[in-house]
C-alpha positions as CSV (number, residue, x, y, z in Angstrom):
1,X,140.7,39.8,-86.6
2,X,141.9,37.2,-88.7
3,X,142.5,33.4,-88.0
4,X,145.3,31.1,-89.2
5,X,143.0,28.3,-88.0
6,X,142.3,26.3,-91.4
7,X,138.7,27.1,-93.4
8,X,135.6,24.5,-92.1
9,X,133.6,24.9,-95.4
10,X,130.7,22.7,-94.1
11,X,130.0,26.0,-92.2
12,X,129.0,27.7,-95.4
13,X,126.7,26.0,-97.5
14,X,127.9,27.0,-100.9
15,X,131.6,26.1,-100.3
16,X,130.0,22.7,-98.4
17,X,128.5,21.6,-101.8
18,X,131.3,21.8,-104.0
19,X,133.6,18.5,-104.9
20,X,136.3,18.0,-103.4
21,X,138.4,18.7,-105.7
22,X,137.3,22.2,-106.6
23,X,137.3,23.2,-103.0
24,X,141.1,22.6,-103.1
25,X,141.2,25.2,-105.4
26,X,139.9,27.3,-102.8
27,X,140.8,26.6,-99.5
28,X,144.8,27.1,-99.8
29,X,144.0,30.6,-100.5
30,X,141.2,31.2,-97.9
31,X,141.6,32.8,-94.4
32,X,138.7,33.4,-91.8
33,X,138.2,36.4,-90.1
34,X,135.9,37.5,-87.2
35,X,134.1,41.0,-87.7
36,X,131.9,42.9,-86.0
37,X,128.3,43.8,-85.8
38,X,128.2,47.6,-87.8
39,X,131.6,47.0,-89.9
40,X,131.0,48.2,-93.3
41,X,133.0,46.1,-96.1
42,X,132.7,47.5,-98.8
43,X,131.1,51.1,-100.0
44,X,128.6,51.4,-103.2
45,X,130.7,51.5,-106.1
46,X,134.2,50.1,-104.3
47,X,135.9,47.1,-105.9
48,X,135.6,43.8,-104.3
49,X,139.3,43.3,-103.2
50,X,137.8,39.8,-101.8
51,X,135.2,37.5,-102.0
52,X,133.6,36.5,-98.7
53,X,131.4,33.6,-97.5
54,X,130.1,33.9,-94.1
55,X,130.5,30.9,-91.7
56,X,127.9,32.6,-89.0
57,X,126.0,35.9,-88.3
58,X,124.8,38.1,-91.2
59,X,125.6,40.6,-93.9
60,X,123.3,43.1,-95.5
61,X,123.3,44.6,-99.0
62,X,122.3,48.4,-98.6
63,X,121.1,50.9,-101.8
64,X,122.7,54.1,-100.9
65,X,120.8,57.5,-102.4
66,X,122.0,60.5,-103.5
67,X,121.3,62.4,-99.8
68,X,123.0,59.5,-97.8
69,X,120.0,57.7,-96.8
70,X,120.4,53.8,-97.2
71,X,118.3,50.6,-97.5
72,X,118.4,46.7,-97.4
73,X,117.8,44.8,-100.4
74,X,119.3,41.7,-99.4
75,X,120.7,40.0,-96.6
76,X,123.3,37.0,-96.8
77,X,124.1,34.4,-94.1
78,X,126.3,31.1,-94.5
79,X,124.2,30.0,-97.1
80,X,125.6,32.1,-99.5
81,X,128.6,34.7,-100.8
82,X,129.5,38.5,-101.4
83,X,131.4,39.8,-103.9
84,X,131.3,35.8,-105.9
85,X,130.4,37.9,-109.8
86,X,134.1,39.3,-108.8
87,X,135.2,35.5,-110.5
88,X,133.7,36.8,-113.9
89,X,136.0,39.7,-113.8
90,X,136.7,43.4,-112.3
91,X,133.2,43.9,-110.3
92,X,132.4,46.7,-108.2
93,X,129.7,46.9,-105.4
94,X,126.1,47.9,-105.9
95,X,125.9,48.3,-102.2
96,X,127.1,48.7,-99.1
97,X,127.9,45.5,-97.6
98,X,127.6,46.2,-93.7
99,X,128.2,43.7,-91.2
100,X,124.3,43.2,-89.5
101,X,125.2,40.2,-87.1
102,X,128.4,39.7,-85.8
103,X,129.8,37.2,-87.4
104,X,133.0,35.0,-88.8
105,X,133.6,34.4,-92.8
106,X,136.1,32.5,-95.0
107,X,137.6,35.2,-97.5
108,X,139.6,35.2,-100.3
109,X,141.3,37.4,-102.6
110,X,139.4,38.6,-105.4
111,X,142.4,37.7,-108.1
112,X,143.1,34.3,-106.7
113,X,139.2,33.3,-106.6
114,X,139.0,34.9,-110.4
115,X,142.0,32.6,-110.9
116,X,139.6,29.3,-109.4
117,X,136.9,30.5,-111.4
118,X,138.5,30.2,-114.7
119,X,139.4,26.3,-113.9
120,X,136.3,24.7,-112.4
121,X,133.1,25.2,-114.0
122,X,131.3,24.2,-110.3
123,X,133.0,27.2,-108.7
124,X,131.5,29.4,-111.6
125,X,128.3,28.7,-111.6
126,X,128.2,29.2,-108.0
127,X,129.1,32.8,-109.1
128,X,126.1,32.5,-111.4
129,X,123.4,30.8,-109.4
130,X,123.8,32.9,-105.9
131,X,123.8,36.0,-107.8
132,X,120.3,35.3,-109.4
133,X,119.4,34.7,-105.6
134,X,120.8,37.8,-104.7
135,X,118.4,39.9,-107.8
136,X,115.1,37.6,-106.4
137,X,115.8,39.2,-102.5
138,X,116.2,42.6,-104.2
139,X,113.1,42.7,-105.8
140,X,111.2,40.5,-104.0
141,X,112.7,42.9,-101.3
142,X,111.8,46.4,-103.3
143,X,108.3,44.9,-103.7
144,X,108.0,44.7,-99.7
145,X,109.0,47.8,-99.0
146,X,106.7,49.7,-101.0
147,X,103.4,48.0,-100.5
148,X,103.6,46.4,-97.1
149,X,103.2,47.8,-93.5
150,X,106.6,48.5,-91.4
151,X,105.0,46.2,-88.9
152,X,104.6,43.3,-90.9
153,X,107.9,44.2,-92.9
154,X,109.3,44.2,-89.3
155,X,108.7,40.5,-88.4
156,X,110.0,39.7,-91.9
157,X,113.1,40.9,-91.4
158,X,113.2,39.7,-87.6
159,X,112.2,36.0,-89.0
160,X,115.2,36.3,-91.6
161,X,117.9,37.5,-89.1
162,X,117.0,35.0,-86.8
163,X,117.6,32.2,-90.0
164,X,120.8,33.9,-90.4
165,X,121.1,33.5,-86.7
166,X,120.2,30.5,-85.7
167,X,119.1,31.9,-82.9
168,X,115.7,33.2,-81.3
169,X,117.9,36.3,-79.9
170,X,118.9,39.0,-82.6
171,X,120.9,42.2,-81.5
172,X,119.9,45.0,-83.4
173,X,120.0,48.5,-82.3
174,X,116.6,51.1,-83.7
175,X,119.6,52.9,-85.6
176,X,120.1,49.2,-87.5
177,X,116.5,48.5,-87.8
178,X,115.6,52.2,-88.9
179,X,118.1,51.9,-91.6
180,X,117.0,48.5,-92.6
181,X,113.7,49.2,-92.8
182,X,114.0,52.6,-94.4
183,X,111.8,54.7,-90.9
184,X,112.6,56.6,-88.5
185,X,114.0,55.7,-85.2
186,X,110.7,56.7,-83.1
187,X,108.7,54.6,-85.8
188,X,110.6,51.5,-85.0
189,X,110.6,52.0,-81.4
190,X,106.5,52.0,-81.9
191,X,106.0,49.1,-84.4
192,X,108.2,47.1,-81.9
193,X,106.4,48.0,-79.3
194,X,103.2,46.7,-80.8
195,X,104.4,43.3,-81.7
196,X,105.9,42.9,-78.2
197,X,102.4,43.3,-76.8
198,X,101.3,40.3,-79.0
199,X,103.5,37.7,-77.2
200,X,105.8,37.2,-80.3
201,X,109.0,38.9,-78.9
202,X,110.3,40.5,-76.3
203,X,112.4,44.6,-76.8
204,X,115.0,45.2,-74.7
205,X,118.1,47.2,-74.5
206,X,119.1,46.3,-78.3
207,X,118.2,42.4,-78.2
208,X,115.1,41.5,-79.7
209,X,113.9,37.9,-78.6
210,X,111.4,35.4,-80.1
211,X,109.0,34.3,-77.8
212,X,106.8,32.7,-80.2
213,X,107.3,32.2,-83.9
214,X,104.4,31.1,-85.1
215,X,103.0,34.5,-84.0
216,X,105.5,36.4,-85.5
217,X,105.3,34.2,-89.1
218,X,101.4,34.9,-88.9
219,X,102.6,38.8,-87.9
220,X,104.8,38.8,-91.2
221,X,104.1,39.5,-95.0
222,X,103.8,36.8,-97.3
223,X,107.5,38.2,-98.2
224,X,109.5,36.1,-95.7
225,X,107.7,32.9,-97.1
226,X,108.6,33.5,-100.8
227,X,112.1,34.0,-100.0
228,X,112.9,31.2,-97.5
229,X,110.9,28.8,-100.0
230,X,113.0,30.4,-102.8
């Protein structure tokens, strides 16, 4: 649903740190819109038709194979951007940007933020930076899922959503998590299990809760560390 109400950019980071000046550039053109948790944005291999910066809630960045299974590589919250490399030209999606928290974001049209890129040097390497942040969660990411436990992969992602969040309650269905973390349904439903009876969350009905964080950071791969610190 979109918003005529005017952007806040101190609600996304990036758009926060830029002058004055080059957010004016920006913000005439911008619009926020409110979507839903499971909305898919964009499809592997679509165009970006806009650039988005979330203002709340939480996107993921999902490889797609061959057979139609999928996996997260990256997630982005209000501290960053999707679709920003579409200011350094025609760029089409890697992923498939799914909504994972409900959330609200500032967009704009990919011409008109080309268009902004091409006169402020602070908007493009914004482009530049955020999308070397995006490549470290991707591999940093890739690295996780091959050599760590679902269970401690689990918490890592939980840790990150909450961030994203800024909550302690995270709604997220075992579909969502299954596809996240690249298991089946009943294997979430297990590993979930398991950390509930440590005192670090609670599992109900689709909302996951943190009880206690410190458990669930000692619960978590080293992962979640490098890429918060990062």
């Amino acid at each position: 649903m979109l918003s005529s109400n005017p952007v806040l950019p101190l609600d996304n980071k990036l758009l926060s740190a830029l002058p004055r000046a080059q957010m004016g550039l920006l913000a005439p053109h911008m619009t926020t819109e409110k979507l839903a948790q499971g909305v898919v944005l964009l499809e592997d291999g679509e165009e970006f038709d806009h650039v988005y910066f979330p203002l709340s809630g939480m996107l993921s960045l999902l490889v797609v194979m061959g057979d139609g299974k999928a996996i997260e590589v990256a997630t982005v919250g209000r501290e960053g951007v999707v679709g920003a490399m579409a200011g350094l030209g025609l760029y089409k999606s890697s992923a498939r940007v799914v909504v994972q928290l409900p959330m609200a974001a500032a967009k704009i049209a990919a011409p008109r933020f080309r268009k902004a890129v091409e006169n402020s040097k602070a908007i493009r390497e914004v482009c530049l930076r955020y999308n070397e942040v995006l490549l470290l969660q991707a591999r940093v990411t890739a690295a996780c899922n091959i050599l760590h436990p679902a269970e401690s992969r689990l918490c890592r992602w939980l840790l990150q959503s909450a961030d994203r969040a800024e909550s302690n309650t995270v709604p997220l269905t075992q579909e969502f998590l299954s596809e996240m973390l690249g298991v089946r349904r009943t294997s979430v439903s297990d590993v979930a299990s398991h950390i509930q009876k440590t005192g670090a969350i609670t599992y109900t009905r689709g909302v996951i809760k943190i009880v206690d964080r410190g458990a669930l950071e000692r619960l978590s791969c080293e992962c979640y560390r490098k890429l918060r610190d990062d």
